[in-house]
C-alpha positions in Angstrom: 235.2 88.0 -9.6 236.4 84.7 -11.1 239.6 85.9 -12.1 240.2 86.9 -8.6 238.7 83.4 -7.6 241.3 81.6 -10.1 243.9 83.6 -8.5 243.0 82.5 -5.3 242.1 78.2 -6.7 246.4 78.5 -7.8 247.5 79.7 -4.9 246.0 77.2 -2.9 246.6 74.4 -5.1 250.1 74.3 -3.6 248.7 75.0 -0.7 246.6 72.4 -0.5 249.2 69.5 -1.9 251.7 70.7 0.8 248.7 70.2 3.7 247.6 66.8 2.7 251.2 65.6 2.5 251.8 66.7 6.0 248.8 65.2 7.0 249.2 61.7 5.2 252.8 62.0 6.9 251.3 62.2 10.0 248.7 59.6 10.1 250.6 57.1 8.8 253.3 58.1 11.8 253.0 54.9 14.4 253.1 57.4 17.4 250.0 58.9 16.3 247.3 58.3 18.4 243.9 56.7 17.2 241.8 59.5 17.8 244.2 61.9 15.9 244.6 59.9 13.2 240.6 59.7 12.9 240.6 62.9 13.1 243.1 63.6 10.1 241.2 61.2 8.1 237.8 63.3 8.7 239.5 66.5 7.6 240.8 65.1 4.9 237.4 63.5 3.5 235.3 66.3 5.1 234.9 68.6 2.0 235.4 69.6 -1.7 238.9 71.7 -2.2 239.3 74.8 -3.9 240.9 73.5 -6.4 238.1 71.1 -7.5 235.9 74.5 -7.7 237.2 75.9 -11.3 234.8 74.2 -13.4 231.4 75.3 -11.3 229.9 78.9 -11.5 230.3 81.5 -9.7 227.3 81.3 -7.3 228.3 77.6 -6.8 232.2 78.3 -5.9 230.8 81.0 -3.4 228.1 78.6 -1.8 230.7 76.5 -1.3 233.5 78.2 0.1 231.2 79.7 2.3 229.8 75.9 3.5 232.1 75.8 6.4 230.4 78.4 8.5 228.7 76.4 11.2 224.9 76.7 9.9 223.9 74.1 12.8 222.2 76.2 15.2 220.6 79.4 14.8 221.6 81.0 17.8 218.9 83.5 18.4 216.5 81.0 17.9 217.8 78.7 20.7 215.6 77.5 23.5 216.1 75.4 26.6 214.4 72.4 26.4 215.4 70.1 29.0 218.0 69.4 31.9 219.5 66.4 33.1 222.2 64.5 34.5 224.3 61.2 34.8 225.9 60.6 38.5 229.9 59.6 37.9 231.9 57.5 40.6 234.5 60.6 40.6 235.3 61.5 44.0 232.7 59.5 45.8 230.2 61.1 43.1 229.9 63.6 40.7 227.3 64.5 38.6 227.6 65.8 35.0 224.6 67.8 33.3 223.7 68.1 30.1 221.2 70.8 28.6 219.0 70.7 25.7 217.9 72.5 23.4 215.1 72.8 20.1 217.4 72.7 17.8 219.6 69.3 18.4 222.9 70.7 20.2 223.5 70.5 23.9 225.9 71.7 26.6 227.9 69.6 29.3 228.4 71.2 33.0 229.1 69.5 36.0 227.8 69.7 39.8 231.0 69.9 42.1 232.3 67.1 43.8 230.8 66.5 47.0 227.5 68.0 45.9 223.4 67.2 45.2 222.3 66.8 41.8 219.2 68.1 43.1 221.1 71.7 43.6 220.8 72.0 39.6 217.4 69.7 39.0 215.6 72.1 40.9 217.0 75.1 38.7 215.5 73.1 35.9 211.9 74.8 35.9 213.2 78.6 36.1 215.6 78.2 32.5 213.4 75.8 30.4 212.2 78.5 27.7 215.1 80.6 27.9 217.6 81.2 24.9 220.8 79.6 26.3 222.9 82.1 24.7 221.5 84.9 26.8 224.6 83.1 29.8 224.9 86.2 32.0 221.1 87.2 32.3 220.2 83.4 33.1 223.0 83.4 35.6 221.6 86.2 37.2 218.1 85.1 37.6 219.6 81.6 39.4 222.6 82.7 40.9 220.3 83.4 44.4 220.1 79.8 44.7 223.8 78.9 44.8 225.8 79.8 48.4 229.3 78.8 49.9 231.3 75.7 48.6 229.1 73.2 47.5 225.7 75.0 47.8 226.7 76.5 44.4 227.1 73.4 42.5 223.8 73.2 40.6 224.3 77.2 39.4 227.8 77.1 38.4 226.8 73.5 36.7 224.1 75.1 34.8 226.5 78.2 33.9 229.1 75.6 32.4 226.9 73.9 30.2 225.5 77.7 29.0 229.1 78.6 27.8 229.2 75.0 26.1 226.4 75.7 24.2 227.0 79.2 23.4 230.0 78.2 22.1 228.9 75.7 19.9 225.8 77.7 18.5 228.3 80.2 17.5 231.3 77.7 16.4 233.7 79.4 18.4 236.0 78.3 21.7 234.5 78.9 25.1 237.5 81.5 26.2 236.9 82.9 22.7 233.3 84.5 24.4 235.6 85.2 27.8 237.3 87.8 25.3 240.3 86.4 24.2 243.3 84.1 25.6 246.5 84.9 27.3 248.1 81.8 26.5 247.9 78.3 24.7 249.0 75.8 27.7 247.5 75.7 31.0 250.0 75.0 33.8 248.6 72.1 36.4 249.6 71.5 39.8 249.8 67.3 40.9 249.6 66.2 44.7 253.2 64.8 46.4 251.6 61.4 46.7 252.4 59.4 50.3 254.7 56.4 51.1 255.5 54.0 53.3 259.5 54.5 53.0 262.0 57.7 51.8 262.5 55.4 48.9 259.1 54.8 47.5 258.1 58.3 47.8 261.1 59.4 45.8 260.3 57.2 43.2 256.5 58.3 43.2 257.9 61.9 43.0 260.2 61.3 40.5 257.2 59.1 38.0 255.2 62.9 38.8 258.2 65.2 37.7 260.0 63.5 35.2 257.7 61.1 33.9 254.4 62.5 34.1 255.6 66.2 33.6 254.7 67.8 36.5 256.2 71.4 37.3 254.5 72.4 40.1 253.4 70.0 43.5 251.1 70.2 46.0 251.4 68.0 49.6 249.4 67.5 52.5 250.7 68.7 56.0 247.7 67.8 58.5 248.3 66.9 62.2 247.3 63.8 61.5 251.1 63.4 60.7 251.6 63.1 64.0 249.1 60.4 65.3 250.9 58.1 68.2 253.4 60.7 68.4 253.2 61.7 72.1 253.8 65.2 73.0 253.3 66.9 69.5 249.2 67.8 70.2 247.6 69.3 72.8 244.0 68.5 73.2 243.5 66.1 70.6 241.9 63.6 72.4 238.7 65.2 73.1 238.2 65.6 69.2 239.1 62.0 67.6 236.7 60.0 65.7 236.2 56.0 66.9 239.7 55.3 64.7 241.8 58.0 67.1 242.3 60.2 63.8 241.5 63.8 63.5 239.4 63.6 60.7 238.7 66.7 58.7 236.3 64.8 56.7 234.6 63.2 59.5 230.7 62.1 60.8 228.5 64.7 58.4 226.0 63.9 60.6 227.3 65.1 63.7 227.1 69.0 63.6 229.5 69.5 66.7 232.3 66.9 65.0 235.9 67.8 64.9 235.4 68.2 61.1 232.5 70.7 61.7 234.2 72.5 64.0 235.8 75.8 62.5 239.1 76.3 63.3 239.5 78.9 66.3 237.1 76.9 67.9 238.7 73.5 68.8 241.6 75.0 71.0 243.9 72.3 69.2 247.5 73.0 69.4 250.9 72.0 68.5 253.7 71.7 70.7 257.1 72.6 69.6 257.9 68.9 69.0 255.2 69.1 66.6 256.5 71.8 64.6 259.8 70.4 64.4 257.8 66.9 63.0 256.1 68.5 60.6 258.7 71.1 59.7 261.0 67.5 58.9 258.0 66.4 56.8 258.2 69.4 54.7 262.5 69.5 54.1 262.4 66.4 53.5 259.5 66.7 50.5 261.3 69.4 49.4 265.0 67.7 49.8 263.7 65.7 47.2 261.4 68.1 44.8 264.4 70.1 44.9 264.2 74.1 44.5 263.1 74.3 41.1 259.8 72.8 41.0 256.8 75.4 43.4 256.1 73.1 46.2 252.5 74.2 48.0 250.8 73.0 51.2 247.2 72.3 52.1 244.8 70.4 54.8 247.1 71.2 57.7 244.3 70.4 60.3 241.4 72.5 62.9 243.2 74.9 64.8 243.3 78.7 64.9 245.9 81.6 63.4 248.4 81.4 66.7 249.3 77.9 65.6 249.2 78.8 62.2 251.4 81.4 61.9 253.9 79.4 64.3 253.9 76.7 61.9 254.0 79.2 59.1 257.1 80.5 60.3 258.8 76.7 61.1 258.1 76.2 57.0 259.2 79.8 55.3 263.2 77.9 55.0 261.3 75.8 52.7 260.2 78.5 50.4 256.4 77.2 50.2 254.7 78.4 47.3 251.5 78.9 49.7 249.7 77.7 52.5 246.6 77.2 52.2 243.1 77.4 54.0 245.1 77.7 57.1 241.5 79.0 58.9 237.8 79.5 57.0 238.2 81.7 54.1 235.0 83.9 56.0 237.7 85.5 58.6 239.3 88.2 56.8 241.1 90.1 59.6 242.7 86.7 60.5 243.9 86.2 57.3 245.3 89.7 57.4 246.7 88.9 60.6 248.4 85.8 59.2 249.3 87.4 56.1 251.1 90.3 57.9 252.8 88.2 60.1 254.5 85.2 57.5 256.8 85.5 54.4 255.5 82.5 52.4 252.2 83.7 50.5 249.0 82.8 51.5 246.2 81.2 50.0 242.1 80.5 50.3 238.9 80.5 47.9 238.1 76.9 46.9 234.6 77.6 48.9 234.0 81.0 48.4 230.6 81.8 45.9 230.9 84.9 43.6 233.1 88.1 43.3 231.7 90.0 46.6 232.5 87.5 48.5 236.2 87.7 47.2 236.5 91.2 47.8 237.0 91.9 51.7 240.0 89.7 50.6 241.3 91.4 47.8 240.7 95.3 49.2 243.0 94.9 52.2 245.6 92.3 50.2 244.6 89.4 53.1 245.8 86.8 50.9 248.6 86.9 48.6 246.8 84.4 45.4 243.1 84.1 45.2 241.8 80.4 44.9 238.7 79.9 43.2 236.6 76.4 42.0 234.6 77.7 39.2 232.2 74.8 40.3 231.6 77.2 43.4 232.7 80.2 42.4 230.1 81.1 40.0 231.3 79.7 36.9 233.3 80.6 34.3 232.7 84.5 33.5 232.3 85.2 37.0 235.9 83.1 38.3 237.1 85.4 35.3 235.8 88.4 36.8 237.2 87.7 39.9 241.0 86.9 38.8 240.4 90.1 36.6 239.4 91.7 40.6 242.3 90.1 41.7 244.8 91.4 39.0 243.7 95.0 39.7 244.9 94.8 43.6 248.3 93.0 42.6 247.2 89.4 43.5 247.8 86.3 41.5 245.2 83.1 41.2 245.7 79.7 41.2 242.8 77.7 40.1 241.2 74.6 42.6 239.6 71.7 40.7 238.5 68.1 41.9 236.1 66.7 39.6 235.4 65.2 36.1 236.9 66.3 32.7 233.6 68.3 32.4 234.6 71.1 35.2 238.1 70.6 34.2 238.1 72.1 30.6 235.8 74.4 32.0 238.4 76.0 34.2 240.7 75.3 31.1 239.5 77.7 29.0 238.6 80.3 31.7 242.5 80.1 33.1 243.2 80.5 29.4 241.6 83.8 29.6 242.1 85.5 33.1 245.9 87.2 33.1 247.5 86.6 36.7 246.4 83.0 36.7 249.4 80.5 38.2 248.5 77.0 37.7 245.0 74.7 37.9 244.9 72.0 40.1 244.6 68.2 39.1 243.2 66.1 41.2 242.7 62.9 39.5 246.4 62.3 38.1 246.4 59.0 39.2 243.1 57.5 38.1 243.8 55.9 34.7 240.4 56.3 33.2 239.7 59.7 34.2 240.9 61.1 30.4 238.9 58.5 29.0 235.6 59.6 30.1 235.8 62.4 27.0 236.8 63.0 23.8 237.9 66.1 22.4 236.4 67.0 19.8 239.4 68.8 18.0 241.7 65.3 18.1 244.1 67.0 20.8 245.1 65.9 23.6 243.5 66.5 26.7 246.6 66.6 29.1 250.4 66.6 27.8 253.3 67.1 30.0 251.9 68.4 32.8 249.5 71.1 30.7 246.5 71.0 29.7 246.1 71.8 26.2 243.7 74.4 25.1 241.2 73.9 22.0 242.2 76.7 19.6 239.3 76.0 17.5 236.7 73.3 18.9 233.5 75.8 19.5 232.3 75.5 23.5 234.5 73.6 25.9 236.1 71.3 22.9 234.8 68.2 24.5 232.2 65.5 24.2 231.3 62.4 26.6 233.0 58.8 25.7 229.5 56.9 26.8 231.3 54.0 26.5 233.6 54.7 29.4 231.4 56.7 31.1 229.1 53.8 31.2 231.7 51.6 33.3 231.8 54.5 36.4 228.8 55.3 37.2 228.6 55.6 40.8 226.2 52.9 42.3 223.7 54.6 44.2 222.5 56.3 40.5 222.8 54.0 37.2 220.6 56.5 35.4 221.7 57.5 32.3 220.2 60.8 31.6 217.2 59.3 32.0 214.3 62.0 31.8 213.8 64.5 34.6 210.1 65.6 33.7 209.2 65.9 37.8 211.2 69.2 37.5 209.6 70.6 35.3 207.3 72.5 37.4 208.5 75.8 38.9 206.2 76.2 42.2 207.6 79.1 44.0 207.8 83.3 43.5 211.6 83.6 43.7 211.6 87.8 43.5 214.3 88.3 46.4 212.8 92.3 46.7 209.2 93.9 47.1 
């Protein structure tokens, strides 16, 4: 055995020498960043080489060569030991979780954007105990308490943080447990932001495509495009908030609101006029995207499948990479109906909770690409399952995402691992500090060109929290830093769902 270990200490040697040149190269390179060049400088202090080996005995070279396995957690061991959460100023306020555990390492997972921390406190009770390992029984015992878009926030947080954890008590990549990747780079998809002139907007387009990386767009086409524009609506007046706009997003409060209302129900329509105004939005977005880059549409407005499919067919010139959420995802045979009737492919998902749900979908091909938020859809083995669902019946996915890094390199490595994925949304391109809130813990970058990059080696989702930063955006109703949560502690219900 130490002849064949001298074989090996030679061969290395050069090995070795050629390695720390490259990496001494790169460090002292100007255009390195600072974390990379931390990083190099860890790797190359972080152990004993090989080579340095020769003169030790044999139980000592093997001890040692064997010291990188992760012996930081011991997995089966692992128990749930507490839950809670910081409250970010993302997207009017999102809240990140964090899970602990008896033995020192924790997982990250996020609540989606829009949603109550208290959908994942209240979860607390029914995992503290549980081995966090164990991802797909735990998700099964909670996964009753998530529902439809943001309902599911606290279960699909919980399952996030799970995989993170996982991941790190075994030392291995999140889509590593998801079996495997397809591929390295995950495409993204930007928003066509707004201007005031033909000018601006081409310049904002052009800082998106050529600057920022882009490859694939997204724009919103809403009838609120054609406020003060007589003779383009028909019944809008009855619907309009106090500001005379049709707001999608409008009074939560009031359950009979425009924004409440789903869409066959408001008797909205658009005249020919306002076809024709919003077809002209549309060329000219795409008169200045040009034909290579996909070019999708989204929040077109409250009204029903006639006026969607007559706008759908105004648009098909423009070779639309989808529409989507034309009408509620919950009304299959209109989507068929739509789907049957229009060329450009359509799209829904973004609110719909688990694979059954997907299904009536799927089976009778109502929607050309699937759209999924693993914040809502159940996570990251179940959005795999359903792309995998999805690949079966011949239709692509795209990936929705709005929310911190946390839920972002969570759909990351899941996209990484699901075949017929497209491209993940971005929502927060233009928020300068949105990178900054973590670091990854491999010294990659978290976003290059347009892709996200995928950790090839960094064991769970290959991120940590910059508290730093994340301490300058918390959102101002909750300053907490995951300050205890001990009044959750206490599960005081029988949550059996059968006799």
């Amino acid at each position: 055995m130490r002849n064949l270990l001298n074989q090996i200490i030679r061969q290395n040697k050069l090995r070795e020498k050629a390695d720390n040149e490259s990496i001494q190269s790169e460090i002292s390179d100007p255009s390195t960043s600072r974390n990379r060049r931390d990083f190099l400088r860890k790797s190359v202090l972080g152990g004993i080489s090989i080579g340095a080996l020769t003169s030790l005995p044999v139980q000592d070279i093997v001890a040692q060569t064997t010291s990188g396995v992760s012996r930081a957690s011991s997995p089966t061991d692992l128990k749930i030991t507490d839950l809670r959460y910081v409250l970010t100023s993302v997207l009017g306020g999102t809240a990140i979780l964090r899970i602990d555990t008896n033995q020192g390492i924790y997982g990250l997972g996020e609540v989606r954007d829009g949603a109550d921390v208290r959908y994942a406190l209240m979860l607390k009770s029914r995992i503290l105990g549980m081995n966090p390992c164990n991802v797909e029984m735990i998700f099964r015992k909670i996964r009753q308490f998530g529902g439809p878009s943001r309902q599911a926030g606290g279960v699909c947080g919980v399952e996030m943080a799970l995989w993170d954890l996982c991941g790190k008590a075994y030392n291995v990549p999140a889509w590593q447990l998801l079996g495997g990747r397809y591929r390295d780079k995950i495409r993204l998809y930007a928003d066509t932001p707004e201007a005031n002139s033909p000018e601006e907007q081409l310049r904002l387009i052009k800082f998106r495509t050529e600057e920022q990386g882009y490859t694939w767009l997204k724009m919103d086409l809403s009838i609120g495009e054609l406020k003060g524009k007589p003779g383009t609506v028909v019944n809008s007046k009855f619907w309009e908030d106090n500001d005379k706009n049709l707001a999608q997003w409008g009074d939560q409060s009031n359950y009979m609101s425009y924004g409440n209302t789903q869409h066959p129900f408001t008797q909205i329509q658009i005249t020919e006029k306002g076809i024709e105004e919003l077809a002209n939005i549309a060329g000219h977005i795409r008169d200045l995207v040009g034909y290579e880059i996909p070019l999708s549409t989204d929040h077109y407005g409250h009204f029903d499948l006639n006026n969607g499919i007559r706008l759908g067919k105004a648009l098909e010139k423009y070779r639309l990479a989808w529409m989507e959420d034309i009408v509620s995802w919950e009304l299959t045979d209109q989507w068929k109906t739509m789907s049957d009737a229009l060329e450009t492919p359509l799209l829904t998902g973004e609110d719909i909770y688990l694979l059954k749900n997907f299904r009536p979908l799927i089976d009778i091909h109502a929607i050309d690409i699937i759209h999924p938020d693993l914040a809502t859809a159940g996570g990251l083995l179940e959005t795999k399952k359903i792309g995998d669902y999805a690949e079966e019946h011949g239709v692509a996915m795209a990936m929705h995402q709005a929310g911190t890094p946390v839920s972002f390199m969570a759909a990351v490595h899941c996209a990484a691992a699901t075949q017929n994925f497209l491209a993940l949304e971005h929502h927060s391109v233009d928020l300068p500090w949105w990178e900054n809130l973590v670091k990854t813990t491999d010294g990659r970058k978290l976003i290059t060109k347009g892709f996200a990059n995928l950790p090839l080696t960094a064991p769970g989702l290959g991120i940590e929290l910059n508290e730093e930063e994340l301490k300058k955006h918390l959102h101002p109703r909750d300053k907490g830093y995951f300050v205890p949560t001990g009044e959750w502690d206490e599960k005081r219900s029988h949550d059996r769902i059968f006799s």
